[in-house]
C-alpha positions as CSV (number, residue, x, y, z in Angstrom):
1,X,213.2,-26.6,-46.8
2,X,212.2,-26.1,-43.2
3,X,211.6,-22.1,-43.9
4,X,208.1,-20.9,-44.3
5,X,207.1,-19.0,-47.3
6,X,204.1,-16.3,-47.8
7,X,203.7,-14.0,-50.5
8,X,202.4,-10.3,-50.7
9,X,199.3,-10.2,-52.7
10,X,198.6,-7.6,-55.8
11,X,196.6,-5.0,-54.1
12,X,197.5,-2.3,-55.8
13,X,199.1,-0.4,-53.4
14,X,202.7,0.2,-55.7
15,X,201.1,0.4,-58.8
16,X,201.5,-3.2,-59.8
17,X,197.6,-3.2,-61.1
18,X,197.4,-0.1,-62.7
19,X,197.4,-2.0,-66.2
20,X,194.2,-3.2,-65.0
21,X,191.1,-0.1,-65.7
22,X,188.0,-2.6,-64.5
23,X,188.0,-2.9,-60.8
24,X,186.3,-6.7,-61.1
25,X,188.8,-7.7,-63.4
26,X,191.7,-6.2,-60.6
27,X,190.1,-8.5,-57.8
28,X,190.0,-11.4,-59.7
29,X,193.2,-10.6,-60.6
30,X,194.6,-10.3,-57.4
31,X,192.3,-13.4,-56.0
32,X,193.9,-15.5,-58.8
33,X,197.4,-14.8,-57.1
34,X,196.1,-16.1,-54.0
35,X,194.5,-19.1,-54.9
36,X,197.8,-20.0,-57.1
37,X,199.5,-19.4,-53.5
38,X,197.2,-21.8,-52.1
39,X,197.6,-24.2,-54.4
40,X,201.3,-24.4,-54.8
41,X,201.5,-24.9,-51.4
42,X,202.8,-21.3,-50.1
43,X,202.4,-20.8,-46.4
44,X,200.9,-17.6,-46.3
45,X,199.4,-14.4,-48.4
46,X,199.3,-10.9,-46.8
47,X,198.0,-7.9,-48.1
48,X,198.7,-4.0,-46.8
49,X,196.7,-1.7,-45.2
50,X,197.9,1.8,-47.1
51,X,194.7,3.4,-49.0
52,X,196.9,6.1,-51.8
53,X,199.7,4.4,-54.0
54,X,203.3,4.6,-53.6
55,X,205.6,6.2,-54.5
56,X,203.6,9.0,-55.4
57,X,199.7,8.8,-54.7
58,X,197.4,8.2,-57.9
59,X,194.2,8.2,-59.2
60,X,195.0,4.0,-59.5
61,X,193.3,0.7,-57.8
62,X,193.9,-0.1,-54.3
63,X,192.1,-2.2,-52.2
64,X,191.3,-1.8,-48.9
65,X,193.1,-4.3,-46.6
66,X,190.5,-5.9,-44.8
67,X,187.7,-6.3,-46.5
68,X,189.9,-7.5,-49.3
69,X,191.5,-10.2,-46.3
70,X,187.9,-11.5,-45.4
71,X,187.1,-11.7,-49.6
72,X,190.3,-13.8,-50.2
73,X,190.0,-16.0,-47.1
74,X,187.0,-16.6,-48.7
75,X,188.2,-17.4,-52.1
76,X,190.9,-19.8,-50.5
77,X,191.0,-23.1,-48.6
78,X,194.5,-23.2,-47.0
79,X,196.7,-21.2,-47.1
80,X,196.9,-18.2,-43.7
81,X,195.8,-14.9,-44.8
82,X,197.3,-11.8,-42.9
83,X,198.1,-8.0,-42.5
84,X,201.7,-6.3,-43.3
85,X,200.3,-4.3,-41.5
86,X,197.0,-3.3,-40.3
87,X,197.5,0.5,-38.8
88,X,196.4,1.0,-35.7
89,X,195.4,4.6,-36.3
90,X,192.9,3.7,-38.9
91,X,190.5,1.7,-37.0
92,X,189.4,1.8,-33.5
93,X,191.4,-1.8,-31.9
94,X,188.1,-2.5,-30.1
95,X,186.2,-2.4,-33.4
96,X,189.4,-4.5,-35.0
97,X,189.1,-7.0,-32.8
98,X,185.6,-7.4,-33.2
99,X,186.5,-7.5,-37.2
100,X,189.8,-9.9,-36.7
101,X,187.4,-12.5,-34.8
102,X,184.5,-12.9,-37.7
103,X,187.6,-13.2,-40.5
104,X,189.0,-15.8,-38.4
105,X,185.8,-17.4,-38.3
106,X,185.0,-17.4,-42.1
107,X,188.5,-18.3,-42.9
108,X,188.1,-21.7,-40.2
109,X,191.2,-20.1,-38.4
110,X,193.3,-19.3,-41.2
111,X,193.6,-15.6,-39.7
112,X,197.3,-13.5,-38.9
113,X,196.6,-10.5,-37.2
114,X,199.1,-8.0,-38.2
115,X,199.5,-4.9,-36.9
116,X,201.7,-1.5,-36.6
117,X,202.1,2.3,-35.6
118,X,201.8,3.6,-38.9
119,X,204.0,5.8,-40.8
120,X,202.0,6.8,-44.1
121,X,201.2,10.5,-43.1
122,X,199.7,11.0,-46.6
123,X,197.1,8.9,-45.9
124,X,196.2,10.0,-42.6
125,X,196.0,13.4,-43.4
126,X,194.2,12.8,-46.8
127,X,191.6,10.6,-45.0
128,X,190.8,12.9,-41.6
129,X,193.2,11.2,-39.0
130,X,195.4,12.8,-36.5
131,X,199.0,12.0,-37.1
132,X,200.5,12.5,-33.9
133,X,204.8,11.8,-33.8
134,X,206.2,8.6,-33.6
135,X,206.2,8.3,-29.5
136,X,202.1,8.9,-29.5
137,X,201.6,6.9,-32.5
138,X,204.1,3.7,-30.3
139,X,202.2,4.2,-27.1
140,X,199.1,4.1,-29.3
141,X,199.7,0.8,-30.6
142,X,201.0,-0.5,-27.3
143,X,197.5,0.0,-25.9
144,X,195.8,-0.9,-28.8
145,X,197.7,-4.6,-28.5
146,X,196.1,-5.2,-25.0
147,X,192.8,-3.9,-25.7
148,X,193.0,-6.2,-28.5
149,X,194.2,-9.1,-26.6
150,X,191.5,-8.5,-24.2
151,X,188.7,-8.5,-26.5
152,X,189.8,-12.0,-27.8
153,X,190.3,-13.5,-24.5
154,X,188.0,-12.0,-21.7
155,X,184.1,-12.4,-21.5
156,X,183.6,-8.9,-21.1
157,X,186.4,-6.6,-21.8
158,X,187.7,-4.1,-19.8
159,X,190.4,-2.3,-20.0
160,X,191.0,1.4,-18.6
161,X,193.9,3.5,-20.7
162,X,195.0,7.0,-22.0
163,X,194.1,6.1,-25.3
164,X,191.1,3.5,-25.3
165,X,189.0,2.0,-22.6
166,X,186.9,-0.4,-22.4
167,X,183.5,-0.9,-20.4
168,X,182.5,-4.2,-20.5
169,X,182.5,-5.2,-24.3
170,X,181.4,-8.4,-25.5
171,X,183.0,-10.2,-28.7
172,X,181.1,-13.0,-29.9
173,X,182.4,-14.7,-31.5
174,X,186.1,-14.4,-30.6
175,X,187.4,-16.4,-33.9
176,X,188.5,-19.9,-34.1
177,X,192.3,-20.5,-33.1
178,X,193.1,-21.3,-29.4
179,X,194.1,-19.7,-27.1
180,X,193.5,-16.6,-29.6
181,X,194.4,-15.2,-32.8
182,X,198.2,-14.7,-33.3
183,X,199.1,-10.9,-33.0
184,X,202.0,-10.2,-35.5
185,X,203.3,-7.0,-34.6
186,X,205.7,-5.2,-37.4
187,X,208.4,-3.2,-37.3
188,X,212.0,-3.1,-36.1
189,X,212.4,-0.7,-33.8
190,X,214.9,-1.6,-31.5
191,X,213.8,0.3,-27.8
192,X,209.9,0.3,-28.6
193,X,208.7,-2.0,-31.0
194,X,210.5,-5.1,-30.7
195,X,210.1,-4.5,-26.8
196,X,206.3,-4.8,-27.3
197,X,206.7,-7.8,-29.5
198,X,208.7,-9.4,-26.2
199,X,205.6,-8.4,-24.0
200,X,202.5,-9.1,-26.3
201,X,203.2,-10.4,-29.9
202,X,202.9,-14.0,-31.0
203,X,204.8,-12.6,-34.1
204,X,207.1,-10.1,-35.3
205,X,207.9,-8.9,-39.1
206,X,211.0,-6.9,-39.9
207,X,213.3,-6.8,-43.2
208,X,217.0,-5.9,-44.0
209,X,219.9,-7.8,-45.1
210,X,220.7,-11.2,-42.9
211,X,223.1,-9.2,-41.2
212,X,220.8,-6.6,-40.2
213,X,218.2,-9.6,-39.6
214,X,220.2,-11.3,-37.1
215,X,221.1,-8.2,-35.3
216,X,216.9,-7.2,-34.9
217,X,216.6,-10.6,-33.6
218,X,219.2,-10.9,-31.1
219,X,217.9,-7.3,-29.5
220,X,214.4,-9.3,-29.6
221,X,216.1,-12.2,-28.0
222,X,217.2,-9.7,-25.4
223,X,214.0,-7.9,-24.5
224,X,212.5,-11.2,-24.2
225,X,215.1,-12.3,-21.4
226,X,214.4,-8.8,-19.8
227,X,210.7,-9.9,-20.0
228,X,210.8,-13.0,-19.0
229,X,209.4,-14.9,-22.2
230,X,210.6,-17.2,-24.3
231,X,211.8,-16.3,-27.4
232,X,211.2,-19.0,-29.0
233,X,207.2,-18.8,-28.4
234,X,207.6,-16.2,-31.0
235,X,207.3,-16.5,-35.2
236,X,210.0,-14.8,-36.7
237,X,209.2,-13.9,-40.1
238,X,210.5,-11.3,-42.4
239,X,209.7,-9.3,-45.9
240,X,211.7,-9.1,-49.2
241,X,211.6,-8.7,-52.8
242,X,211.7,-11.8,-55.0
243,X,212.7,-12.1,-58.1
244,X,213.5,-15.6,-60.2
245,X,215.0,-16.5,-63.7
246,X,217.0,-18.9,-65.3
247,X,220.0,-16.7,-64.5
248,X,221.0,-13.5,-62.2
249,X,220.9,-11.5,-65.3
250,X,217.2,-12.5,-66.6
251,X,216.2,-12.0,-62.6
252,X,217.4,-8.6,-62.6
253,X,215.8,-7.7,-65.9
254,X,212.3,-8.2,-64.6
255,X,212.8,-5.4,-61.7
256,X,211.5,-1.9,-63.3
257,X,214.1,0.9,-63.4
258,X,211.5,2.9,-61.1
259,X,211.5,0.6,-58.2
260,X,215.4,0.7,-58.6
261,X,215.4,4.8,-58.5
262,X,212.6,4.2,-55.6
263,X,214.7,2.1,-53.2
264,X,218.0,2.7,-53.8
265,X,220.3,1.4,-51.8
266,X,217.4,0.2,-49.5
267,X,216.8,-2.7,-51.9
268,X,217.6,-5.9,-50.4
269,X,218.9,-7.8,-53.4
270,X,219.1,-11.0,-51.3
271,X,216.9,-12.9,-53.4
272,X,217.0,-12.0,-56.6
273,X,218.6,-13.8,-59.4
274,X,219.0,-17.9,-60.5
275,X,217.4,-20.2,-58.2
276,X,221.1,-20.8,-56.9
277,X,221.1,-16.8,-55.8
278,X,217.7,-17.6,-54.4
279,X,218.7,-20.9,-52.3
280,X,221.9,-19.1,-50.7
281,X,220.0,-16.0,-49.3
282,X,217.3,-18.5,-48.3
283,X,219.9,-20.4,-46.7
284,X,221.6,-17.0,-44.6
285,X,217.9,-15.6,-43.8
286,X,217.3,-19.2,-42.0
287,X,220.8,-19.1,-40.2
288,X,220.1,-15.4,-39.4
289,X,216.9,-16.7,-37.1
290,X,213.8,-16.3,-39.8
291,X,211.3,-19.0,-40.0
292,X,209.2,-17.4,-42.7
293,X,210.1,-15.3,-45.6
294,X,206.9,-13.1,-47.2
295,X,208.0,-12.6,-50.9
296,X,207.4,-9.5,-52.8
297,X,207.1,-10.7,-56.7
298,X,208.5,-8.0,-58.6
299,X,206.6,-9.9,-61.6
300,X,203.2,-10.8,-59.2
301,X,201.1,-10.9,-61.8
302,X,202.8,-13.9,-63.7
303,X,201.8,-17.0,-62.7
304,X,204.3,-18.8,-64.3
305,X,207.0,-17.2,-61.9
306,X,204.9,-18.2,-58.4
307,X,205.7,-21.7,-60.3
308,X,209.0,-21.7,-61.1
309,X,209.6,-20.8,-57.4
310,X,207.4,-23.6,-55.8
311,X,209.2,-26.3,-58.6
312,X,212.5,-24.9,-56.7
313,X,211.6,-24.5,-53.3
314,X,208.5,-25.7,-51.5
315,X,207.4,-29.4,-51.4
316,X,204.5,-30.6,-52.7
């Protein structure tokens, strides 16, 4: 199968380790996942940056994005570890930078660097930060890109904007990968975001049905031709929930009734049921334009279901 597969790792963030009281036992929990991943031959494993629990915050384990990214590239040999996605209002993108370079390092290039807006007001107000509306947040991130971009590629930085500036900052070391880190920038957005995929990502993550998936691409295809880059230059991967069995029915049983009541009609059912289900909504994401599909396990914390999948679906 010529699509790329990454998982989403058990952080925490929707509850899936609250049966889990000792935080060591969480982490190896979670570490566990990933090194399965890695060893099954998975392309990718990417953890979120959100610090409360969804769908309603709760005194529950949740680890913080990128310390937890630098531990597991750590804890891993192969497989790319990345951000769905790092929010730019958490962190100064100077400082980020500086942080995205050593992980790349201590990974031996195994770093995705993704980033977004934000959206989680929760968190930002429960935590100190300004949550200024989605336009502020947008041109935020669309300086935070370059200043990013500049700290990665220019001796010493500089870079003069409403937002950030920078005087002359060195980054030593930049990371590994040539020319620079891939920036994965998330969101589908049609008039902003996928815009400033067209004029600075090496990436772009959105989700939806493959009807709604071919639609986001073909506006990216078009902002890209207004830009003058290739479209092709540019990964196209997207996020869904996964769920295997023997049959649809024992597939569907796994999901809990509160993530059902959660997303509604939002849930993408695409891939969940018999690996038959699974292979034909593979087969329409890769016709709608993806070239990597980052999984969602409703049932993360079995092992036994990462390898049922890889048995069906990724060669050894």
């Amino acid at each position: 199968m010529a699509l790329q597969v990454g998982i989403s790792l058990p952080q925490g963030w929707t509850m899936e380790l609250a049966s889990i009281k000792d935080p060591i036992e969480a982490y190896e929990t979670l570490t566990r996942v990933a090194q399965t991943a890695d060893e099954l031959g998975f392309t990718s494993a990417w953890l979120v940056d959100h610090f409360h629990t969804i769908p309603h915050p709760a005194q529950e384990i949740t680890f913080e994005c990128w310390t937890t990214t630098a531990a597991v590239a750590r804890d891993t040999k192969r497989i790319r570890i990345g951000q769905l996605v790092t929010c730019n209002g958490y962190r100064n993108p100077a400082l980020l930078a500086k942080m995205a370079s050593t992980v790349d390092v201590l990974s031996h290039g195994r770093l995705n660097f993704g980033i977004g807006a934000g959206w989680h007001e929760h968190e930002y107000r429960g935590y100190g930060y300004d949550y200024p509306d989605t336009p502020t947040r947008l041109r935020h991130l669309r300086e935070a890109v370059q200043v990013i971009r500049a700290m990665w590629t220019q001796e010493e930085a500089v870079f003069e904007g409403k937002y950030y500036q920078l005087h002359g900052a060195i980054n030593q070391p930049k990371g590994v990968q040539k020319p620079h880190i891939p920036i994965l920038i998330g969101g589908g957005g049609e008039q902003v975001t996928l815009k400033l995929v067209a004029q600075h990502g090496d990436a772009c993550n959105i989700n939806g049905d493959p009807a709604t998936i071919k639609h986001k691409f073909a506006v990216l295809k078009q902002h890209c031709e207004s830009v003058g880059r290739d479209y092709e230059s540019i990964h196209r991967t997207v996020t869904g929930f996964c769920s295997i069995g023997e049959t649809d029915e024992q597939a569907r049983a796994k999901i809990p009734e509160a993530l059902f009541r959660h997303m509604g009609s939002r849930m993408n059912t695409t891939l969940i049921g018999s690996p038959d289900t699974i292979r034909k909504g593979l087969a329409a994401m890769e016709a709608a334009g993806v070239q990597e599909v980052i999984l969602g396990f409703v049932d993360i914390l079995d092992l036994d279901s990462l390898r049922f999948f890889a048995r069906e679906f990724i060669a050894q």
